[in-house]
N, C-alpha and C positions, 0 to 999 in steps of 0.2 A: 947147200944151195947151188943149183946148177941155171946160168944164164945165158941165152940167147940174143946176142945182138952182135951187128954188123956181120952178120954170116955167119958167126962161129960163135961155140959152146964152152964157156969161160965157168969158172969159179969167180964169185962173186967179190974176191978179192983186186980181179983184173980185171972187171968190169968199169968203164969208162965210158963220160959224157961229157960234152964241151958246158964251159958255164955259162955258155951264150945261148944255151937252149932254151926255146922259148917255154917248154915245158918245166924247165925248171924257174925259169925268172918269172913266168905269169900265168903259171898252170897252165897252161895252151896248150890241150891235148885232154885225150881219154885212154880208159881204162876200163878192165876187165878182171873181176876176183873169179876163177872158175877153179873148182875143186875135181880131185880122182880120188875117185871111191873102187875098191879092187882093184888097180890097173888099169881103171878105164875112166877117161875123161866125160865128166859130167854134163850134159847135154850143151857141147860145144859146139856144133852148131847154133843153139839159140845165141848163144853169147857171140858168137863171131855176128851173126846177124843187128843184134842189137848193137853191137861196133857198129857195126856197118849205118846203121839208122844215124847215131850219136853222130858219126862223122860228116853224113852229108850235112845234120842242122849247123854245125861249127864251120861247113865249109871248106874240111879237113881232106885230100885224097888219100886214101889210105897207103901207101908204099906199095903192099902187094895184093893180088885177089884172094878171095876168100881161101880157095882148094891151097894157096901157100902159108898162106897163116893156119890154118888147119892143118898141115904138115909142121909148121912151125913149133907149134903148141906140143903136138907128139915127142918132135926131135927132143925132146929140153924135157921133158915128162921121162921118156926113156932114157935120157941119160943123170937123170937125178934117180932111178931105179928103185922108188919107193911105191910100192900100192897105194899106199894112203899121204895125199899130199894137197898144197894149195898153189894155183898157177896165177901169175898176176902177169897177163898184156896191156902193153903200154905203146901207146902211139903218141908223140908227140908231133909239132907244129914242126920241129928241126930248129936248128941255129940261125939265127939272127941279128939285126942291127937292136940297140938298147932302143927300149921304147916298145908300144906295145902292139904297133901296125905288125900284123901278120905279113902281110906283103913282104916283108923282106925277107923270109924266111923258105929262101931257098929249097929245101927236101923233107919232108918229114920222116922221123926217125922212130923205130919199130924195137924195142926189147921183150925179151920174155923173161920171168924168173919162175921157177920152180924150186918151193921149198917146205916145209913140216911147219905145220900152222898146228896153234891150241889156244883159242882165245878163251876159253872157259873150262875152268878142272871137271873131273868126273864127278868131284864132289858138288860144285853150282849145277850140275846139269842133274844130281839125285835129287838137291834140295831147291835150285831153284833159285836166280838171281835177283837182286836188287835194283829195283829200277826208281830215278825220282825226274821230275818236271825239270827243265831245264829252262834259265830267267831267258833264252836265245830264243826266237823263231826261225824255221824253217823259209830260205825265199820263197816267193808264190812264183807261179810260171811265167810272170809278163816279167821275173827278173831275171832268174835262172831257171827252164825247166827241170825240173828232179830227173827225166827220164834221158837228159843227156848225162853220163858218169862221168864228168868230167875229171880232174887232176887236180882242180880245185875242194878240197873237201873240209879248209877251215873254221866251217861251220860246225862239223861235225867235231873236230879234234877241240873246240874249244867249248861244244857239251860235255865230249868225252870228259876233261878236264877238270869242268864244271862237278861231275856226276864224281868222278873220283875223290875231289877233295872233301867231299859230304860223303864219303864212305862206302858209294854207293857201287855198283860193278856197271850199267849202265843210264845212258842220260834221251829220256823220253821228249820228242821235239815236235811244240805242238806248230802249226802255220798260223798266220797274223791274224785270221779269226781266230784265233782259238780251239780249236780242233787238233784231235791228233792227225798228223802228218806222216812219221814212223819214230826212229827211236837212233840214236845215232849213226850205227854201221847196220842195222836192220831191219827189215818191216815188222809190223805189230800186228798183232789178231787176236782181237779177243772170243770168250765164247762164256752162253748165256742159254738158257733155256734147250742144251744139245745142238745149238747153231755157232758155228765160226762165222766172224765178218773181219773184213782189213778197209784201211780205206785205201780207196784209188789214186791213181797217180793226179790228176786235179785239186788233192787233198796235197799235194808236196811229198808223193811216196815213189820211191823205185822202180820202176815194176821187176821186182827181183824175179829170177831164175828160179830161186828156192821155192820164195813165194806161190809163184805159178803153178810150181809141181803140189805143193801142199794142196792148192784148190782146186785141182784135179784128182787128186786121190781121195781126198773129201767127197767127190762125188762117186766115183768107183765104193766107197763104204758105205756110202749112205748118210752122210753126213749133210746137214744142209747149210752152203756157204755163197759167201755177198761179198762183194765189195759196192763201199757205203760208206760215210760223214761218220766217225766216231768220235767221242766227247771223253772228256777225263769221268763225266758221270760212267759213262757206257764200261771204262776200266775200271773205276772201283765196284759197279756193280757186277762185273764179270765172276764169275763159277772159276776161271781160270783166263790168260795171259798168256801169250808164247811169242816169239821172236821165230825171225827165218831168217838166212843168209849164206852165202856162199862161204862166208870165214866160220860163221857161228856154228850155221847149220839149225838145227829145229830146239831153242833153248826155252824153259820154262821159266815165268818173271812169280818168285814168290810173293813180291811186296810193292809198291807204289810208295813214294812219299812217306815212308812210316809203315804204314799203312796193308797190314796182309790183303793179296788178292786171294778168294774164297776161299780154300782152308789154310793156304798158306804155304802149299807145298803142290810139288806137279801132279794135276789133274788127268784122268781116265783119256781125254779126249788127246789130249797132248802126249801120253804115250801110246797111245795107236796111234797115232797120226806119223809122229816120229818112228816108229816101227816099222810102218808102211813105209816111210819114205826110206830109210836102210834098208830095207830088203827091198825095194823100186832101184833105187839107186843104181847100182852098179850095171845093170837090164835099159837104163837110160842113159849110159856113157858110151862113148867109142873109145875102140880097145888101142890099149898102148904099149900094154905091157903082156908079155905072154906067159 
């Protein structure tokens, strides 16, 4: 793992943070999971962009402008020297008085890490992972917008949790109506009748990087896709299930609650889709590595 912060390119062993930082004492701050695919960083502009959104609703100035975090990103991608990697930017609030007024918080602080991410074997990704309901809801937007990524993500860590101890490999989170919303660390999409749909960010979703690309290349195929209200009906009656993500990447959900989604193993629709998206991929990165 190679990191970025306060100017210089450290091994993750001499990386260092005060513990008066407000990102670490109250989550005060966002983030960014952005992946290299060939040597070349995965559509980093959008992600610096959607920084850029996340920070104005928090309030947050970012440290530097765009064109330096986007060198940023490179410097710390090229000196961890792998093609295939996972980058995680982090902005925090900076160091502050205890208590949780931002105002005292002086500077906000900037790290980059870059390192070999594998959240799912090649074996879940032939046969297809287990997914079940989790007892948690998703906050609705008047508590926490989903479309800010912030630092806070307890919500998730304590479906993930949930989902594990029941055997499961991931934990499906629906919002306080009842509705799916997404799935812990990823969006949801199901597909029915040769149509893909996901729901929208109003639903308590993301609006993932990955996401996006999938419903663009969907259309380049001819595939007919929505974003739309999905229901736990809408997944058990689905033909097939797939997850998207910057850590996951394009995962097939064999099962629900017990429960096989249609035959029980990854679907036609989700290996094209995933196909496209690895051979799109690297065509939609900026180059890092030569």
């Amino acid at each position: 793992m190679k990191i970025w912060i306060d100017g210089q390119i450290v091994e993750a062993g001499e990386a260092r943070i005060p513990v008066t930082d407000h990102g670490l004492l109250y989550g005060d701050g966002l983030f960014e999971g952005i992946r290299v695919y060939g040597g070349r960083v995965f559509r980093l502009d959008d992600h610096l962009v959607r920084l850029e959104a996340g920070a104005r609703v928090l309030g947050l100035v970012l440290p530097f402008e765009r064109a330096r975090l986007h060198e940023i990103v490179l410097e710390t991608v090229r000196a961890h020297a792998e093609p295939e990697a996972y980058v995680r930017l982090v902005v925090t609030r900076g160091d502050g008085a205890l208590g949780v007024d931002p105002t005292t918080c002086s500077a906000p602080r900037l790290f980059c890490l870059v390192a070999e991410i594998s959240i799912y074997s090649e074996e879940k990704l032939r046969c297809g992972i287990d997914l079940v309901t989790s007892s948690l809801r998703r906050p609705p937007p008047d508590v926490l917008d989903p479309r800010v990524k912030s630092l806070n993500y307890l919500n998730s860590v304590l479906a993930k949790q949930e989902a594990r101890r029941q055997g499961a490999d991931e934990a499906l989170l629906l919002n306080t109506a009842g509705r799916v919303a997404e799935a812990a660390v990823a969006n949801v999409f199901c597909a029915r009748y040769g149509e893909i749909a996901t729901p929208p960010a109003t639903e308590g979703a993301l609006e993932g990087i990955t996401r996006r690309t999938l419903l663009e290349l969907a259309g380049t195929l001819g595939i007919p896709a929505s974003e739309r209200c999905i229901s736990r009906f809408d997944l058990f009656a689905a033909t097939e299930v797939f997850l998207t993500g910057s850590g996951a990447g394009v995962v097939p959900v064999s099962s629900l609650d017990g429960r096989p989604i249609g035959s029980g193993r990854p679907g036609p629709l989700w290996e094209k889709l995933r196909g496209a998206f690895l051979s799109a991929a690297p065509s939609l990165g900026v180059p890092a590595l030569s």
